[in-house]
PyMOL Python script that loads the backbone (N, CA, C, O; Angstrom):
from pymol import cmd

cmd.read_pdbstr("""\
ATOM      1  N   UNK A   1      -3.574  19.106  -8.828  1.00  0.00           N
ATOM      2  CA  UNK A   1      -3.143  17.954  -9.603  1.00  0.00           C
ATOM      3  C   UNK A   1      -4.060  16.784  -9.283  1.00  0.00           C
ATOM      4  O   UNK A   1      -4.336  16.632  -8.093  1.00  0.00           O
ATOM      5  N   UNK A   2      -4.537  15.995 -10.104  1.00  0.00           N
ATOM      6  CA  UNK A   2      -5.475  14.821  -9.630  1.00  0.00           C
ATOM      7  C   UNK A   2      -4.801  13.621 -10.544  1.00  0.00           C
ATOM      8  O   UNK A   2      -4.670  13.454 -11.757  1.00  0.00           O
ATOM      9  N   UNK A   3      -4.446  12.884  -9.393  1.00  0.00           N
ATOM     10  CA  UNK A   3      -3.614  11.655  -9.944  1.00  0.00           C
ATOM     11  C   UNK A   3      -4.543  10.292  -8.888  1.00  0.00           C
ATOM     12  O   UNK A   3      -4.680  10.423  -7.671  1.00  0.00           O
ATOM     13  N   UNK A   4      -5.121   8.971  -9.735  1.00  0.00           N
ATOM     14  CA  UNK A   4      -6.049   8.070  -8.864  1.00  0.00           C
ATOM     15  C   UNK A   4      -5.181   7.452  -7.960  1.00  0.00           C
ATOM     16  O   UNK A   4      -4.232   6.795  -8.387  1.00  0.00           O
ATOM     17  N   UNK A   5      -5.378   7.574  -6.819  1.00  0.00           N
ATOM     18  CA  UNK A   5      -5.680   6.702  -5.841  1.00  0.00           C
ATOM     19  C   UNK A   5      -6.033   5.158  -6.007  1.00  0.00           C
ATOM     20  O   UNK A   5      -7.180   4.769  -6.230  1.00  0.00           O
ATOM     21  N   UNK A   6      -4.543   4.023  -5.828  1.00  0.00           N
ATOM     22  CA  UNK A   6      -5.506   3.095  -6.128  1.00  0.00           C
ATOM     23  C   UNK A   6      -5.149   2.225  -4.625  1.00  0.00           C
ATOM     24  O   UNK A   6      -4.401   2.640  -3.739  1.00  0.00           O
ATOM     25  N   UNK A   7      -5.818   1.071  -4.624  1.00  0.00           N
ATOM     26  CA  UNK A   7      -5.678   0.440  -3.144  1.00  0.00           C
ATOM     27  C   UNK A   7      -4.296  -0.708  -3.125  1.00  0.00           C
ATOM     28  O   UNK A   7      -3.395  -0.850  -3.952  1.00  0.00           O
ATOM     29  N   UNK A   8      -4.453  -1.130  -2.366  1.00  0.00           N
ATOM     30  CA  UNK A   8      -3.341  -1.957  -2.401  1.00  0.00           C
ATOM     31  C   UNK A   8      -3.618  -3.771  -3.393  1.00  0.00           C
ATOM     32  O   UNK A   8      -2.743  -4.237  -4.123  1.00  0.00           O
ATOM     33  N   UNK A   9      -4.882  -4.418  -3.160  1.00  0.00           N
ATOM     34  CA  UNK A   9      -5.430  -4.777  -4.602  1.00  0.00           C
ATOM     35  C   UNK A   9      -5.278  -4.612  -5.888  1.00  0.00           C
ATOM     36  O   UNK A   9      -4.945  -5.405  -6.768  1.00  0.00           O
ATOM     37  N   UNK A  10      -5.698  -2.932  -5.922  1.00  0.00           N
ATOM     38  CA  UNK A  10      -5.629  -2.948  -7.188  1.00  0.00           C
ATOM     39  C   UNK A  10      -3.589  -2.615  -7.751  1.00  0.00           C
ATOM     40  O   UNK A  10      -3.286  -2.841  -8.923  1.00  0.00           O
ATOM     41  N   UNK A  11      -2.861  -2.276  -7.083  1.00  0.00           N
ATOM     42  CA  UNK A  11      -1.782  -2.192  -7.320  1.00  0.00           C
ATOM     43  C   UNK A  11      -1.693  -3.664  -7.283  1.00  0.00           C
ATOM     44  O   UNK A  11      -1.815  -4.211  -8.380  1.00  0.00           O
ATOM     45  N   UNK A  12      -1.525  -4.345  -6.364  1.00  0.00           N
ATOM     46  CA  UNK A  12      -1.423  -5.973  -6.876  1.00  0.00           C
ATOM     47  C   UNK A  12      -1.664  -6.558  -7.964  1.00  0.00           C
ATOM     48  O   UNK A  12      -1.088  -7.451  -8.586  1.00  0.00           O
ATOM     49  N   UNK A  13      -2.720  -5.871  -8.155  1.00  0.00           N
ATOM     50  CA  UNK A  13      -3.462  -6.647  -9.523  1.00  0.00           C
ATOM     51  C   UNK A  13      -2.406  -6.041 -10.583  1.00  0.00           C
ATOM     52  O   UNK A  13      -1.634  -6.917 -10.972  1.00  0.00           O
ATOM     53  N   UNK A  14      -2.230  -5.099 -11.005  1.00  0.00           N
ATOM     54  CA  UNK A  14      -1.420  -4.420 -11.764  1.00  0.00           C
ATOM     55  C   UNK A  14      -0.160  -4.879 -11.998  1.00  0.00           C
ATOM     56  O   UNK A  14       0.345  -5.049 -13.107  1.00  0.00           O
ATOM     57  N   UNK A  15       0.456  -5.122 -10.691  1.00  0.00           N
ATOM     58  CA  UNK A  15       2.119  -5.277 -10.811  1.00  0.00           C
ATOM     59  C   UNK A  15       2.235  -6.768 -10.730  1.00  0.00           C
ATOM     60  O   UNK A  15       3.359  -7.270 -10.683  1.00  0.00           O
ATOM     61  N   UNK A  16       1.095  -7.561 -10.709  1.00  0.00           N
ATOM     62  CA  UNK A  16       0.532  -8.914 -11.016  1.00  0.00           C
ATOM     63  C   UNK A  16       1.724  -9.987  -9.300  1.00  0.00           C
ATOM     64  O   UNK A  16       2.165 -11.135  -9.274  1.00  0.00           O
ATOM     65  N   UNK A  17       1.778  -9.123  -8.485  1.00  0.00           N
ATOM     66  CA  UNK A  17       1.914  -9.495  -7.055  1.00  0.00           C
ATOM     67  C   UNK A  17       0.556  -9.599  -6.101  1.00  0.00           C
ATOM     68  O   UNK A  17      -0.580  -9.131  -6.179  1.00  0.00           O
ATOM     69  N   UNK A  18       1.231 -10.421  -5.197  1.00  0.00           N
ATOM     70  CA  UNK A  18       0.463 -10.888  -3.963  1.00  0.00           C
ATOM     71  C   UNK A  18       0.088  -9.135  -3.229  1.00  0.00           C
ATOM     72  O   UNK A  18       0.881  -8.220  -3.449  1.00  0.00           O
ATOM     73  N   UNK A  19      -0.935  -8.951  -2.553  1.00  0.00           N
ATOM     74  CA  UNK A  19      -1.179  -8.197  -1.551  1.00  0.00           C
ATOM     75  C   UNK A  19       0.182  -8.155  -0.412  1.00  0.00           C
ATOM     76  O   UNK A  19       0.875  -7.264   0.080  1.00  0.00           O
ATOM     77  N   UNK A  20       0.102  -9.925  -0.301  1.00  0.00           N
ATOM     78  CA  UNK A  20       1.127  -9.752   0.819  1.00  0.00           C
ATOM     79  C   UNK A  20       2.666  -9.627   0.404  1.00  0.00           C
ATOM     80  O   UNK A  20       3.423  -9.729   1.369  1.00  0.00           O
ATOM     81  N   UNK A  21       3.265  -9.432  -0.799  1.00  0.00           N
ATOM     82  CA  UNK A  21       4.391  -9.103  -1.118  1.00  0.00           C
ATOM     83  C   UNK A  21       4.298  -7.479  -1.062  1.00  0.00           C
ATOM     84  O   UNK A  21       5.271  -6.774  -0.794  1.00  0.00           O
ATOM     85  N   UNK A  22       3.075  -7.009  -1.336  1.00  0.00           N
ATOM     86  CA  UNK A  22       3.508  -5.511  -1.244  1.00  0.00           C
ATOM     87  C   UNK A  22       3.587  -5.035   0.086  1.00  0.00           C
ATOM     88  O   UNK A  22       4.391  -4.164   0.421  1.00  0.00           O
ATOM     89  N   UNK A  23       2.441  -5.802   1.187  1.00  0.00           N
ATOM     90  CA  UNK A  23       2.359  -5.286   1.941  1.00  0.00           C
ATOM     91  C   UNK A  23       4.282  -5.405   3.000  1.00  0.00           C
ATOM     92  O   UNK A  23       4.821  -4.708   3.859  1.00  0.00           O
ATOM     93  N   UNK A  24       4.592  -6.447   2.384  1.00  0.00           N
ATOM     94  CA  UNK A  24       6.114  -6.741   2.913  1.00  0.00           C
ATOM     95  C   UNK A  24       6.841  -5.590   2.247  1.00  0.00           C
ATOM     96  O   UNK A  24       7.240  -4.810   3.112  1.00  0.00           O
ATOM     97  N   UNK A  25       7.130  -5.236   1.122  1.00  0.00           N
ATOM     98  CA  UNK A  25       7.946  -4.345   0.567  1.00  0.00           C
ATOM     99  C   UNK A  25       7.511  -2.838   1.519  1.00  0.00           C
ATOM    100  O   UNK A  25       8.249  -2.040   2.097  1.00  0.00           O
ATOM    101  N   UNK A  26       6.193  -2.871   1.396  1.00  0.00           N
ATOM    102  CA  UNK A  26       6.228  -1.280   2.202  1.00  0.00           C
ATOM    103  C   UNK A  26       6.510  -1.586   3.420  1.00  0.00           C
ATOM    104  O   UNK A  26       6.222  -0.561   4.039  1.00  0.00           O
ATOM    105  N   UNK A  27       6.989  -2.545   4.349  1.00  0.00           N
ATOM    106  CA  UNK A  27       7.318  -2.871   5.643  1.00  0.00           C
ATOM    107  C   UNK A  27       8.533  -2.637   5.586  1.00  0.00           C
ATOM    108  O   UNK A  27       9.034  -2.189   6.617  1.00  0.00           O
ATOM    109  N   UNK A  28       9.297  -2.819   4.565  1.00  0.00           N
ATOM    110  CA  UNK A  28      10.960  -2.940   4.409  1.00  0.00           C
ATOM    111  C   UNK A  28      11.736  -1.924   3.361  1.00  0.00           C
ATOM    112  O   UNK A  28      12.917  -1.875   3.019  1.00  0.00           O
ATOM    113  N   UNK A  29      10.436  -1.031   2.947  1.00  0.00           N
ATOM    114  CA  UNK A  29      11.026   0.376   2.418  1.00  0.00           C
ATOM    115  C   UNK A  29      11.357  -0.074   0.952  1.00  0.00           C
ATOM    116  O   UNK A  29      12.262   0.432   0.288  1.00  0.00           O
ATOM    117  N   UNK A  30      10.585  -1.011   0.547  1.00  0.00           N
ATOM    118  CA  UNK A  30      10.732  -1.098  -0.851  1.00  0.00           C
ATOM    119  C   UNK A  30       9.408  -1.173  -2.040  1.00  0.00           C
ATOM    120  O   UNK A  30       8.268  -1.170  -1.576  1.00  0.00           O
ATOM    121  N   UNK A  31       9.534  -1.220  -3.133  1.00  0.00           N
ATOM    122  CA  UNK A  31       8.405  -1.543  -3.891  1.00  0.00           C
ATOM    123  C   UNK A  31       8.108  -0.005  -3.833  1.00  0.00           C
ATOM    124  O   UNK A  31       8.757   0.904  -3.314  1.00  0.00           O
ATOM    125  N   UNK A  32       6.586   0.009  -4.726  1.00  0.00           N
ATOM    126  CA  UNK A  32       6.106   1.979  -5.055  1.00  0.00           C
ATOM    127  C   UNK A  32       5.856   2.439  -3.556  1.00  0.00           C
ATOM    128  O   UNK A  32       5.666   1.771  -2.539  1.00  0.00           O
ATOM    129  N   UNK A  33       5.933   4.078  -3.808  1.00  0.00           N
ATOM    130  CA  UNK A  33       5.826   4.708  -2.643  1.00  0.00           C
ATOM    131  C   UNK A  33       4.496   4.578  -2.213  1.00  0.00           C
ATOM    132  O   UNK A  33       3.808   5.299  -2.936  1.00  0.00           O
ATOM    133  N   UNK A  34       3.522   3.758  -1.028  1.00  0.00           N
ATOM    134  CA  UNK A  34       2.176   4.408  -0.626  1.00  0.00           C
ATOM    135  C   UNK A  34       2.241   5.464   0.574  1.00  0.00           C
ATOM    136  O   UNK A  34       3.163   6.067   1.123  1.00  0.00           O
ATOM    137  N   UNK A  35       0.857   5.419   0.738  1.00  0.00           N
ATOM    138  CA  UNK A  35       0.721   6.286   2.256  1.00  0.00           C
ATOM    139  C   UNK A  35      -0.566   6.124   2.682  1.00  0.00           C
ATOM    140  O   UNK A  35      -1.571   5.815   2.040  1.00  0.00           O
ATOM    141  N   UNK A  36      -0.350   6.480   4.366  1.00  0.00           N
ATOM    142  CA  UNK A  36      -1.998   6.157   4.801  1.00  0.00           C
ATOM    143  C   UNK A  36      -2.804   7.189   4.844  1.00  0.00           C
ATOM    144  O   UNK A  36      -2.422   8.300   5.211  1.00  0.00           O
ATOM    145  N   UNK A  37      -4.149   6.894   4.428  1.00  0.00           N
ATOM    146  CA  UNK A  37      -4.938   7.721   4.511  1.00  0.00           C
ATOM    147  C   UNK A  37      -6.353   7.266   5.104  1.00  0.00           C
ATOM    148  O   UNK A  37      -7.205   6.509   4.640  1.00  0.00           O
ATOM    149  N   UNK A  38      -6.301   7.974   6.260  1.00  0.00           N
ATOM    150  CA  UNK A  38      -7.388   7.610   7.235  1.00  0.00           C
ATOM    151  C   UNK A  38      -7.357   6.161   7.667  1.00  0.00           C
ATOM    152  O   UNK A  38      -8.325   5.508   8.056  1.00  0.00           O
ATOM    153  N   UNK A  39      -6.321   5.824   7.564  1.00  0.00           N
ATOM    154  CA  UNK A  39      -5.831   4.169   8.513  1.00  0.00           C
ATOM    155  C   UNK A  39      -5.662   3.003   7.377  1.00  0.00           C
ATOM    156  O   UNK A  39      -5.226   1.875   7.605  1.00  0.00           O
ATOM    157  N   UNK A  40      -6.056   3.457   6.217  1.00  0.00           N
ATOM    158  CA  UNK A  40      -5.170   2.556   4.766  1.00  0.00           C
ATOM    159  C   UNK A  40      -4.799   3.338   3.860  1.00  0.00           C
ATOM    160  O   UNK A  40      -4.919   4.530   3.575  1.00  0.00           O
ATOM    161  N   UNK A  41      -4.169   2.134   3.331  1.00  0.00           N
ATOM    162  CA  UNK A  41      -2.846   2.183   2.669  1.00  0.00           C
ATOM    163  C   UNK A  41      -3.333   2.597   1.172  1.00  0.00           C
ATOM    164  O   UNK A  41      -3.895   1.716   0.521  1.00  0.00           O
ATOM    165  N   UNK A  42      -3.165   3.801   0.619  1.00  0.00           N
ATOM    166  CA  UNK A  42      -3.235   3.970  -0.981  1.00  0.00           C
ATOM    167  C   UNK A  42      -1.959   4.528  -2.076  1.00  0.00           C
ATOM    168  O   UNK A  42      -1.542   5.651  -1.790  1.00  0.00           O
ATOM    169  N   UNK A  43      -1.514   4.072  -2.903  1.00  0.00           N
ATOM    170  CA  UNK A  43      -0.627   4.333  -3.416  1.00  0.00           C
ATOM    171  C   UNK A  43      -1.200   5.524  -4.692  1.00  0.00           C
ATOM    172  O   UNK A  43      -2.427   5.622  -4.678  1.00  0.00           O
ATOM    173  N   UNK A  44      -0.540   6.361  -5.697  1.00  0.00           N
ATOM    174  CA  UNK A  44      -0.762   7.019  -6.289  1.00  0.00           C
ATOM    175  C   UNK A  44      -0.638   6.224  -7.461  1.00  0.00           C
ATOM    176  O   UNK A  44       0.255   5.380  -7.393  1.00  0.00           O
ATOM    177  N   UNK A  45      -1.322   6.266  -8.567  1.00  0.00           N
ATOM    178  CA  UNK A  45      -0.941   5.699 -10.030  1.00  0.00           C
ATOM    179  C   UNK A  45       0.564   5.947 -10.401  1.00  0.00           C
ATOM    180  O   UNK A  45       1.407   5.079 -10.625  1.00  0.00           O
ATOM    181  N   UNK A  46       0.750   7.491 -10.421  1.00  0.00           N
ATOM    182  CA  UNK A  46       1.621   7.999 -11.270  1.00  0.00           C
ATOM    183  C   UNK A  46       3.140   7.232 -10.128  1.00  0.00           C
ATOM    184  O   UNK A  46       4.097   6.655 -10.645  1.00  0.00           O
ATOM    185  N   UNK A  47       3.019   7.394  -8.899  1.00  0.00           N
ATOM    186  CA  UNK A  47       3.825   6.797  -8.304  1.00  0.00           C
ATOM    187  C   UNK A  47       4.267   5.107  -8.842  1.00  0.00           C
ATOM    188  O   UNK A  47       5.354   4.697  -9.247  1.00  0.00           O
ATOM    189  N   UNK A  48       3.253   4.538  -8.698  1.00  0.00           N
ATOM    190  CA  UNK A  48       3.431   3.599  -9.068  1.00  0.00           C
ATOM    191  C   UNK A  48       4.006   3.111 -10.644  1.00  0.00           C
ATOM    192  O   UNK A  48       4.443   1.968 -10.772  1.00  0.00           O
ATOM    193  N   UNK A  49       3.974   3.978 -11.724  1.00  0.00           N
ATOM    194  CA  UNK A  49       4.629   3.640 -12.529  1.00  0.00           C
ATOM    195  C   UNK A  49       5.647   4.529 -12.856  1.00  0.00           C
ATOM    196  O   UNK A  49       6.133   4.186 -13.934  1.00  0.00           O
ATOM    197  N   UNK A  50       6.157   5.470 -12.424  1.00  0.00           N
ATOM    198  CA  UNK A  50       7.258   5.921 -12.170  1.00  0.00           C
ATOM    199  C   UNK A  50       8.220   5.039 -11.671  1.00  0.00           C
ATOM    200  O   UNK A  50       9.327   5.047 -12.209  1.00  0.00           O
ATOM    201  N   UNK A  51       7.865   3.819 -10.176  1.00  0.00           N
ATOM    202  CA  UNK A  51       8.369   3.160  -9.430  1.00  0.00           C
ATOM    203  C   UNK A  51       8.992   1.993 -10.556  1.00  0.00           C
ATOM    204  O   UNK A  51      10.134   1.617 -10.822  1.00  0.00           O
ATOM    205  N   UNK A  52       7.587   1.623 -11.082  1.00  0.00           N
ATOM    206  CA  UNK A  52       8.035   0.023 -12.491  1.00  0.00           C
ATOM    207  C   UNK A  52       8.750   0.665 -13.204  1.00  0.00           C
ATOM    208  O   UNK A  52       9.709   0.019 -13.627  1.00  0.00           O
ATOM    209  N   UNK A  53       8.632   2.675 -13.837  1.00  0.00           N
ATOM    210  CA  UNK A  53      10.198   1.978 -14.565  1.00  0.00           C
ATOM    211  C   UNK A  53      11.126   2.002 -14.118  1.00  0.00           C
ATOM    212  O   UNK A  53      11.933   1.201 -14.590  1.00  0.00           O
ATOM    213  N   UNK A  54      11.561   2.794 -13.095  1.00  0.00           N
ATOM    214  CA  UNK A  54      12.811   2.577 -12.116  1.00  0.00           C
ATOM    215  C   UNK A  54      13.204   1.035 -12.580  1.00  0.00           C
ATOM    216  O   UNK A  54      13.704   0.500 -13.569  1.00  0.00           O
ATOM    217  N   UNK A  55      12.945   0.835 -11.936  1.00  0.00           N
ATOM    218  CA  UNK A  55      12.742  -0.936 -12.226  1.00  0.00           C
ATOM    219  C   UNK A  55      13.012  -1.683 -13.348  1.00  0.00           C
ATOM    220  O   UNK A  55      13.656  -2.729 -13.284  1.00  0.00           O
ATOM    221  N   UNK A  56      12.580  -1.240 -14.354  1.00  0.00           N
ATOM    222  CA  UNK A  56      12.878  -1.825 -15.520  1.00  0.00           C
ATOM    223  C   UNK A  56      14.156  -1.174 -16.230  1.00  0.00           C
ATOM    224  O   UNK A  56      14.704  -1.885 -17.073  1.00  0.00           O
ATOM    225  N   UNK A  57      14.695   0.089 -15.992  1.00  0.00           N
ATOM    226  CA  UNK A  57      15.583   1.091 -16.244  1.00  0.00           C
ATOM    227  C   UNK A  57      17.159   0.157 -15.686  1.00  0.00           C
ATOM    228  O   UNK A  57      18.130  -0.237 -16.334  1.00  0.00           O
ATOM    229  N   UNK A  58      16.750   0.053 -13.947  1.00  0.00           N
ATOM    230  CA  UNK A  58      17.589  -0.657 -13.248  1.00  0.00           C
ATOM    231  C   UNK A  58      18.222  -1.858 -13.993  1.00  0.00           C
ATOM    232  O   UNK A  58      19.437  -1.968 -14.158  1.00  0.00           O
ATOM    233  N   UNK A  59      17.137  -2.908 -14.507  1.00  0.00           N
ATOM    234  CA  UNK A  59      16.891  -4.028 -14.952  1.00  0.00           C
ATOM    235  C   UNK A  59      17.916  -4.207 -16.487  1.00  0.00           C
ATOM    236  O   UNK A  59      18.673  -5.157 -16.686  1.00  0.00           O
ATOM    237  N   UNK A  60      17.740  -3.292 -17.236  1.00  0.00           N
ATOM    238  CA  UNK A  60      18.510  -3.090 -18.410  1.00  0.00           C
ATOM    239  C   UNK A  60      19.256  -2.589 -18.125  1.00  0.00           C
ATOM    240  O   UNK A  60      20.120  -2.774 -18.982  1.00  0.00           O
ATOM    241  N   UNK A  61      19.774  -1.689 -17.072  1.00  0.00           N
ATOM    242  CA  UNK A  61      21.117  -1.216 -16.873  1.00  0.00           C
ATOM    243  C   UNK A  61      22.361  -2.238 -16.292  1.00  0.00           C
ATOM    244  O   UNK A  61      23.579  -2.145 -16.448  1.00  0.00           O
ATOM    245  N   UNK A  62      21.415  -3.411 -15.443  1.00  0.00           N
ATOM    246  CA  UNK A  62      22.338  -4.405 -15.223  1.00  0.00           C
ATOM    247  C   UNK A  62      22.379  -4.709 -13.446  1.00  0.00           C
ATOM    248  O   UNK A  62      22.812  -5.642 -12.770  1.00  0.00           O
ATOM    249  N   UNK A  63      21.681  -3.388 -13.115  1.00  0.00           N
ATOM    250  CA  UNK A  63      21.494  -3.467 -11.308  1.00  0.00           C
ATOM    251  C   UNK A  63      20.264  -3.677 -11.091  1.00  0.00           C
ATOM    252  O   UNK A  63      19.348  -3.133 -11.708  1.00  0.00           O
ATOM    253  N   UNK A  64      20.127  -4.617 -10.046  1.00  0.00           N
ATOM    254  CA  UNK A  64      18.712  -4.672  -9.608  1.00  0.00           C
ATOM    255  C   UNK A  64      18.719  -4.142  -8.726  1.00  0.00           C
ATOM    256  O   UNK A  64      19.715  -3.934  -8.034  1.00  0.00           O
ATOM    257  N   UNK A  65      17.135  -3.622  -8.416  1.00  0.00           N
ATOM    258  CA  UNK A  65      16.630  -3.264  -6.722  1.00  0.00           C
ATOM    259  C   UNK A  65      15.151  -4.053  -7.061  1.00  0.00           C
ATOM    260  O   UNK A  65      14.643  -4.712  -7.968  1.00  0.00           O
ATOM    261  N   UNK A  66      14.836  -3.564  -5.788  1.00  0.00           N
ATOM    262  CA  UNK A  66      13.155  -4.281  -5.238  1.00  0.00           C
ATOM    263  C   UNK A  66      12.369  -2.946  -5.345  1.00  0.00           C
ATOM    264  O   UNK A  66      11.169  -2.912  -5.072  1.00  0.00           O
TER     265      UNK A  66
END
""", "prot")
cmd.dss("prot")
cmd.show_as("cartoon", "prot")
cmd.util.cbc("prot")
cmd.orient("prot")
């Protein structure tokens, strides 16, 4: 399966957050799933928008999460 790799930047850039809000959410078990690889942090694309619609799903259903 080949799904990109993106950094924690470019997920910022995307989800139009700070570096340092994500880097807080993955401190506190929230926001898309990353993982380390070779001592940083990369999240998966498909993860990551799987994660936003959670999110937006949540959002119209009437419950929030982070």
């Amino acid at each position: 399966m080949s799904d990109e790799l993106l950094t924690t930047a470019e997920v910022g850039q995307m989800l139009k957050v700070a570096v340092t809000t994500l880097r807080q959410w993955r401190a506190r078990h929230l926001g898309p799933p990353g993982f380390a690889v070779g001592g940083t942090v990369r999240y998966r694309k498909s993860a990551v928008e799987r994660w936003l619609a959670e999110q937006e799903q949540a959002a119209a259903g009437g419950r929030v999460s982070a």
